[in-house]
Short mmCIF file of the C-alpha atoms (twelve columns), coordinates in Angstrom:
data_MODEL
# 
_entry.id   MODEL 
# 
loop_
_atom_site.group_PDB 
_atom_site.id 
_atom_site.type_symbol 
_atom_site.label_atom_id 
_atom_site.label_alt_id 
_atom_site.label_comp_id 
_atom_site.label_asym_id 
_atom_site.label_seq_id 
_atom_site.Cartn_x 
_atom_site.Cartn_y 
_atom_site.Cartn_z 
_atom_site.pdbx_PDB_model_num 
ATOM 1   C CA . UNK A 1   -12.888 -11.768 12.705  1 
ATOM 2   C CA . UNK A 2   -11.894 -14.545 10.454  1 
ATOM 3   C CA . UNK A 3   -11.675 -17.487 11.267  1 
ATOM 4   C CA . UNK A 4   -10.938 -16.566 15.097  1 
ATOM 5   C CA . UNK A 5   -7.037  -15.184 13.895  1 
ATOM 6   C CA . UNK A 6   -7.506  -11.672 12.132  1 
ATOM 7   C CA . UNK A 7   -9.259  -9.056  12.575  1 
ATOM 8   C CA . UNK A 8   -10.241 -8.177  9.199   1 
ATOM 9   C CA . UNK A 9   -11.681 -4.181  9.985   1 
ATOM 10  C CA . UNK A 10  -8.603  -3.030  12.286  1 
ATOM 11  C CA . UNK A 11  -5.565  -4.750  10.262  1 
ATOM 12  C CA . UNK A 12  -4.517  -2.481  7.520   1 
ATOM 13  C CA . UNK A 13  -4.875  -4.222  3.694   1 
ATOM 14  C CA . UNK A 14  -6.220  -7.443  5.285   1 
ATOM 15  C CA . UNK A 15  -9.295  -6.777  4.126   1 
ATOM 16  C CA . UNK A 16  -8.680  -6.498  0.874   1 
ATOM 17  C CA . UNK A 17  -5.859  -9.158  0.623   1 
ATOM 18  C CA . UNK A 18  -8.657  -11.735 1.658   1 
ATOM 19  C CA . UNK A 19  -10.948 -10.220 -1.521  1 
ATOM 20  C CA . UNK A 20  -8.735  -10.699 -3.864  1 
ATOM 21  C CA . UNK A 21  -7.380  -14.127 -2.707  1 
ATOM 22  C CA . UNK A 22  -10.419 -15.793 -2.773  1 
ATOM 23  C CA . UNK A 23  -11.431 -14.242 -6.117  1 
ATOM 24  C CA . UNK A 24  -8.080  -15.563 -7.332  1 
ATOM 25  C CA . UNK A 25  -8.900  -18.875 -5.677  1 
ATOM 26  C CA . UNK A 26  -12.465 -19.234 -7.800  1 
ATOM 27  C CA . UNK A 27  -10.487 -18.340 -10.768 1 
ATOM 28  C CA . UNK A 28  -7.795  -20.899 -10.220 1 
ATOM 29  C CA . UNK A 29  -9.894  -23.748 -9.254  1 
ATOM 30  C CA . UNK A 30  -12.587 -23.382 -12.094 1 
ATOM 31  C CA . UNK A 31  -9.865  -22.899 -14.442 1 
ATOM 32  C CA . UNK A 32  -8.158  -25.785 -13.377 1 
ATOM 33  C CA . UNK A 33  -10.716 -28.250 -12.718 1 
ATOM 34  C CA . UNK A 34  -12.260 -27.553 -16.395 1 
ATOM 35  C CA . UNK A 35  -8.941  -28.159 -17.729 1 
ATOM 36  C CA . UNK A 36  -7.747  -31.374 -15.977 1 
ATOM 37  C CA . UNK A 37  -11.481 -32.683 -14.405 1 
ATOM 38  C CA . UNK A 38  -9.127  -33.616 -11.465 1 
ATOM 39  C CA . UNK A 39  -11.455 -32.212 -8.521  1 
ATOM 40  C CA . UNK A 40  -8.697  -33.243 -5.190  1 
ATOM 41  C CA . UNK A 41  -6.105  -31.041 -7.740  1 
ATOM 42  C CA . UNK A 42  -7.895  -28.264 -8.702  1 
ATOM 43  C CA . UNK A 43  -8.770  -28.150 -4.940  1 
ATOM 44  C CA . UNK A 44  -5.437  -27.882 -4.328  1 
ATOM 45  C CA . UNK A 45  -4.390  -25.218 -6.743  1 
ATOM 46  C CA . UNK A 46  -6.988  -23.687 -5.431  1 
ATOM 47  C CA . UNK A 47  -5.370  -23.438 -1.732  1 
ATOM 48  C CA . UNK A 48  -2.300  -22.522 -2.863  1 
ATOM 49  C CA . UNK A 49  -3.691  -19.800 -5.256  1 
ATOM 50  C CA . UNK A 50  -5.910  -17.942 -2.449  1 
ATOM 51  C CA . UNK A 51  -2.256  -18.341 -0.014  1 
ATOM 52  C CA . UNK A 52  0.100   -16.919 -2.400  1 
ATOM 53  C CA . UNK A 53  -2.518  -14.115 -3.905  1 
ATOM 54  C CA . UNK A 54  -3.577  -12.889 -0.362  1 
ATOM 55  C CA . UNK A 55  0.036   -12.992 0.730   1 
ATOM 56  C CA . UNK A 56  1.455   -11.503 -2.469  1 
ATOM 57  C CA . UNK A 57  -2.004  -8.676  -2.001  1 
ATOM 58  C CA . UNK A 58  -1.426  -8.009  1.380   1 
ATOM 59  C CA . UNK A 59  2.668   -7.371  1.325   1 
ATOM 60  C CA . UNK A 60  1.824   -4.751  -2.033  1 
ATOM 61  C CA . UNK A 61  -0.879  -3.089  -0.075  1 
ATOM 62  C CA . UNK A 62  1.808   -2.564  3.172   1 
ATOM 63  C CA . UNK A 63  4.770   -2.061  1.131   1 
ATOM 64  C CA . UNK A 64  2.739   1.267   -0.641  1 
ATOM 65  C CA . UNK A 65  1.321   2.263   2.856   1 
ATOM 66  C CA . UNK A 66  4.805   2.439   4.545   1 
ATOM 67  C CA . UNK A 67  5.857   4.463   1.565   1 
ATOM 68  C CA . UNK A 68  3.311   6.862   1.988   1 
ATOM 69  C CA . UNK A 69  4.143   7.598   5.591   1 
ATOM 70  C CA . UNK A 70  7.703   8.024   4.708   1 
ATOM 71  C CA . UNK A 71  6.379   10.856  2.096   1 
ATOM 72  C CA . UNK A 72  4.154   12.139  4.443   1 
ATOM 73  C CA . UNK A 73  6.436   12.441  7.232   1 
ATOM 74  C CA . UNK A 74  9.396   14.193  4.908   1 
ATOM 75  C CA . UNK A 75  6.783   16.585  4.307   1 
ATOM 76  C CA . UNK A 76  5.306   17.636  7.635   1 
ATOM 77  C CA . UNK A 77  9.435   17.884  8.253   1 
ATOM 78  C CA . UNK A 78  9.491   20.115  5.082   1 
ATOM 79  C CA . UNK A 79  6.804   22.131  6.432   1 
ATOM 80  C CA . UNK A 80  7.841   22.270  9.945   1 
ATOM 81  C CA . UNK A 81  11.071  24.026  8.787   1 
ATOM 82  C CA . UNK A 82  9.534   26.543  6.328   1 
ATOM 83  C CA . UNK A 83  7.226   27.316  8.781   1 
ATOM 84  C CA . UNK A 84  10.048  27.758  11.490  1 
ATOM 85  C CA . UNK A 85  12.779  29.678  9.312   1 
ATOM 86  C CA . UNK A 86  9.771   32.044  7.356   1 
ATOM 87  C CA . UNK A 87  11.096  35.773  7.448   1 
ATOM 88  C CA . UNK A 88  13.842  34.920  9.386   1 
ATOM 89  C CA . UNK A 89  17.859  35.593  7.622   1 
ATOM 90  C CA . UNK A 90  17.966  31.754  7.140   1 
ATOM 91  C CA . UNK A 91  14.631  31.303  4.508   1 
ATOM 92  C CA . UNK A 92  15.537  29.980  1.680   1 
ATOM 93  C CA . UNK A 93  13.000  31.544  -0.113  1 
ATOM 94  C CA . UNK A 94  13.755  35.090  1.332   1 
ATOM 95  C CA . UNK A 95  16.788  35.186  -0.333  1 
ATOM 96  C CA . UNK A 96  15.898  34.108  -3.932  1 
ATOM 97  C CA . UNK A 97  13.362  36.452  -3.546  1 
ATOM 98  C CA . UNK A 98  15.257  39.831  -3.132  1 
ATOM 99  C CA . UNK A 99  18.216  38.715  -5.656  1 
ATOM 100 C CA . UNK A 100 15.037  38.532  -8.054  1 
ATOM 101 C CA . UNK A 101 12.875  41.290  -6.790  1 
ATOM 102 C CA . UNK A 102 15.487  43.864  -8.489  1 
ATOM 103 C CA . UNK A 103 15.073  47.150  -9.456  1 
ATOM 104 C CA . UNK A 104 11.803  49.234  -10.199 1 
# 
């Protein structure tokens, strides 16, 4: 759990969201405080760095997931019907294959 809210293991990408936004936030506040010295600013950045990378991670990471179970569903569909129609008059494949088969 973090923080009480999320459960980190069981939500999808969270996990990783959180990695990456608090890398992003070290990055961000280092890079700003050693450029400005200005520690309540850098803190700052630093907040708004870990919100937006974590949010920006963690839509990505869901945005590729759905997409994958729209590809796998079209699929099992896919396979569903060439299982159902195999060797039957309306296969597909039956008929490309005796307008090729031809003539030995």
């Amino acid at each position: 759990m973090l923080l009480g809210i999320l459960d980190i293991q069981n939500t999808p990408c969270a996990r990783g969201a959180v990695l990456h936004g608090s890398a992003a936030s070290i990055l961000v506040d280092v890079g700003h405080f050693l450029a400005t010295s200005r520690v309540k600013r850098s803190f700052n950045f630093a907040v708004g760095g870990f919100m937006l990378t974590t949010l920006g991670s963690w839509f990505y990471c869901r945005y590729n997931n759905a997409k994958l179970r729209m590809q796998q569903k079209l699929i099992q569909g896919g396979l569903k019907n060439k299982v159902m129609y195999e060797g039957t008059s309306l296969d597909p494949t039956g008929k490309q294959n005796s307008s090729q088969g031809g003539g030995s």
